[in-house]
KEBATOR-934755 format. One line per field, with one value per residue (C-alpha): residue number from 1; residue in one letter; x, y, z. Coordinates in nm, 4 decimals. Example, Ala and Ser with C-alpha at 12.3 -4.5 7.8 and 13.67 -1.06 7.14 Angstrom:
2
pos	c(1  2)
code	c(A  S)
u	c(1.2300  1.3670)
v	c(-0.4500  -0.1060)
w	c(0.7800  0.7140)
END
This chain:
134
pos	c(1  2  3  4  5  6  7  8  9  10  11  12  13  14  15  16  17  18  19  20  21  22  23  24  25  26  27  28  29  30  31  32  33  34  35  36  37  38  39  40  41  42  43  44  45  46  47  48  49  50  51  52  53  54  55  56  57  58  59  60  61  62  63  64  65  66  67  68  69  70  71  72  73  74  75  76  77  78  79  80  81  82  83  84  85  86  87  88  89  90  91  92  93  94  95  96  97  98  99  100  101  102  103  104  105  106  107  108  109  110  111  112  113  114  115  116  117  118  119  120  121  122  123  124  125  126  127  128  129  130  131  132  133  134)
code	c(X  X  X  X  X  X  X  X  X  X  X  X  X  X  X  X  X  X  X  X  X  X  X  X  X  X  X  X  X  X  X  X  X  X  X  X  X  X  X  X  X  X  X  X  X  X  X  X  X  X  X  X  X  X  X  X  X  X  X  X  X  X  X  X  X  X  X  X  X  X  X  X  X  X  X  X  X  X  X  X  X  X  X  X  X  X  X  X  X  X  X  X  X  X  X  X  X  X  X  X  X  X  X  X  X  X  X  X  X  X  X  X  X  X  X  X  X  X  X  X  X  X  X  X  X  X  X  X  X  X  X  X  X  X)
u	c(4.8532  5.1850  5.1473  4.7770  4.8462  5.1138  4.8638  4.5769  4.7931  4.9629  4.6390  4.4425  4.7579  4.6256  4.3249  4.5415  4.7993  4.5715  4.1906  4.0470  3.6935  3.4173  3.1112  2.8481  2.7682  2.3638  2.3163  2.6417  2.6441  3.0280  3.1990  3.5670  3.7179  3.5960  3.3131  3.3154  2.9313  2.6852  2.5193  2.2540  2.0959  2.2937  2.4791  2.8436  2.8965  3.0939  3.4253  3.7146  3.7338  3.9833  3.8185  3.9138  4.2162  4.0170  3.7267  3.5909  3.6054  3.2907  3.3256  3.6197  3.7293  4.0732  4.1327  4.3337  4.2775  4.3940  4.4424  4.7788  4.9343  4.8341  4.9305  5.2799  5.1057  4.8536  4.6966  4.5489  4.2509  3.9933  3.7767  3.5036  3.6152  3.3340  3.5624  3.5036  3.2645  3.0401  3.1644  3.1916  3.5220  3.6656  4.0304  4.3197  4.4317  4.7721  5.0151  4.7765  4.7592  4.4699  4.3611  4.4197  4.1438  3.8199  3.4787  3.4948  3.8532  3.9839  4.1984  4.4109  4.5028  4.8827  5.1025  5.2011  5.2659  4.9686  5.1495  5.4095  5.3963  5.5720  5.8943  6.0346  5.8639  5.6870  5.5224  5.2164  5.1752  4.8021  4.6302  4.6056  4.4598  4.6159  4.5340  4.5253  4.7435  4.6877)
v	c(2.3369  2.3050  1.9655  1.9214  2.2276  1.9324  1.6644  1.8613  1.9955  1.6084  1.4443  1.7435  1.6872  1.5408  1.7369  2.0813  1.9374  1.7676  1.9372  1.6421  1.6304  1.3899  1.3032  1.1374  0.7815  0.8276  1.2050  1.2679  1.6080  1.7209  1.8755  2.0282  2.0478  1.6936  1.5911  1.2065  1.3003  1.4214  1.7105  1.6830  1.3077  1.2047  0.9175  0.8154  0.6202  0.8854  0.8270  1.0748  1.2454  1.5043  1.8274  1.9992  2.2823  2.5082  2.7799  3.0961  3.3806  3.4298  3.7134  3.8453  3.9728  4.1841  4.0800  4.3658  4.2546  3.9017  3.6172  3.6310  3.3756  3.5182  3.9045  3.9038  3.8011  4.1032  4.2335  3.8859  3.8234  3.5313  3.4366  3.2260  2.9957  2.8136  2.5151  2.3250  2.0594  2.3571  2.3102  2.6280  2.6671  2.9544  2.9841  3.2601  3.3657  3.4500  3.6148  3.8636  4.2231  4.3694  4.6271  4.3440  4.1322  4.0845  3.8767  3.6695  3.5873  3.2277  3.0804  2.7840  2.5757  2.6086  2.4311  2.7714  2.8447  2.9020  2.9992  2.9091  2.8814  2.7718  2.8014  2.5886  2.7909  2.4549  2.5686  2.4788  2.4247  2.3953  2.4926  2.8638  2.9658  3.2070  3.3645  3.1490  3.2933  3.1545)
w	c(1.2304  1.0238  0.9934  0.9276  0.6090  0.4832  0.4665  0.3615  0.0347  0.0155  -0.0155  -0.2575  -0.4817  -0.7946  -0.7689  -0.7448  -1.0372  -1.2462  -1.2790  -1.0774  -1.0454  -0.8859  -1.1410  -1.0033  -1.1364  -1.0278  -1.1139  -1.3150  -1.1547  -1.1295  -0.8081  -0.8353  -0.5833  -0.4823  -0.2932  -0.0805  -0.1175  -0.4298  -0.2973  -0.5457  -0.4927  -0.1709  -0.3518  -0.2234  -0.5928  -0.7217  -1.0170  -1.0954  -1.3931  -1.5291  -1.6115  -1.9610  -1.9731  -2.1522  -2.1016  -2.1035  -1.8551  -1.7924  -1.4646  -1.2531  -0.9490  -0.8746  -0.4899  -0.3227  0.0024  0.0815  0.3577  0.5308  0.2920  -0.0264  0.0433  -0.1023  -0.4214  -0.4438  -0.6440  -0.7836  -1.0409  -0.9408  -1.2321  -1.2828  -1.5597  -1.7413  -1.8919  -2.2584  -2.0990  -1.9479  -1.5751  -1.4435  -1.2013  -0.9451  -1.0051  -1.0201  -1.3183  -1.3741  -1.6877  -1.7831  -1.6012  -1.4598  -1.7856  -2.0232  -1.8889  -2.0432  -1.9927  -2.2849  -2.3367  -2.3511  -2.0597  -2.0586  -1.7568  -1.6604  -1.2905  -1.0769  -0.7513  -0.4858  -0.2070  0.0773  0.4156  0.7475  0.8671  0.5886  0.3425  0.1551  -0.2000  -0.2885  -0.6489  -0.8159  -1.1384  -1.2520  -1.5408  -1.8189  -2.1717  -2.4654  -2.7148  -3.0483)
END
């Protein structure tokens, strides 16, 4: 199971680090996280594209109750995040607290930690999203 985690967050790397999206070159309908398949038309012709750091939140959830590798880390806020380009993304949100957050308010994309797991404790790094402070 271990190993299988390793590969799986190896191989979704770029994707986690980098806002790495699918667009599809029949359709151009746009799947984060990626697709090998477009759901909408059924074509496999499908390019990468980065997605844009920036959006609105549009809705938000405080999770209280969480799998077994994210409970050290609760409470956590899950918001969905439509970004600049109008794709609409789930993703945590992180330095803001829970009474500060509003529908409305403009989020940036920033590298944090996801979780660890095993016996080594590996991190898992990915993309959170945070306040813009201008």
């Amino acid at each position: 199971m271990i190993l299988m985690e390793r590969i799986s967050n190896w191989r979704r790397k770029l994707e986690r680090y980098r806002l790495l999206a699918v667009k599809c070159r029949r359709c151009k309908a746009i799947y984060y996280p990626i697709r090998s398949k477009c759901l909408k038309c059924g074509s496999e012709d499908l390019e990468y594209i980065e997605l844009p750091k920036r959006g609105i939140l549009e809705s938000y959830t405080v999770i209280y109750t969480a799998p077994s590798r994210f409970t050290r880390y609760t409470p956590y806020i899950v918001g969905l995040i439509k970004l600049d380009n109008g794709v609409k993304i789930l993703a945590q949100l992180t330095d803001v607290n829970i009474d500060e957050i509003h529908i409305g308010m403009h989020v940036e994309a920033t590298l944090r930690r996801l979780y660890d797991y095993g016996d080594e404790d590996q991190i898992v790094y990915g993309v959170k999203f945070r306040p813009v402070i201008e």
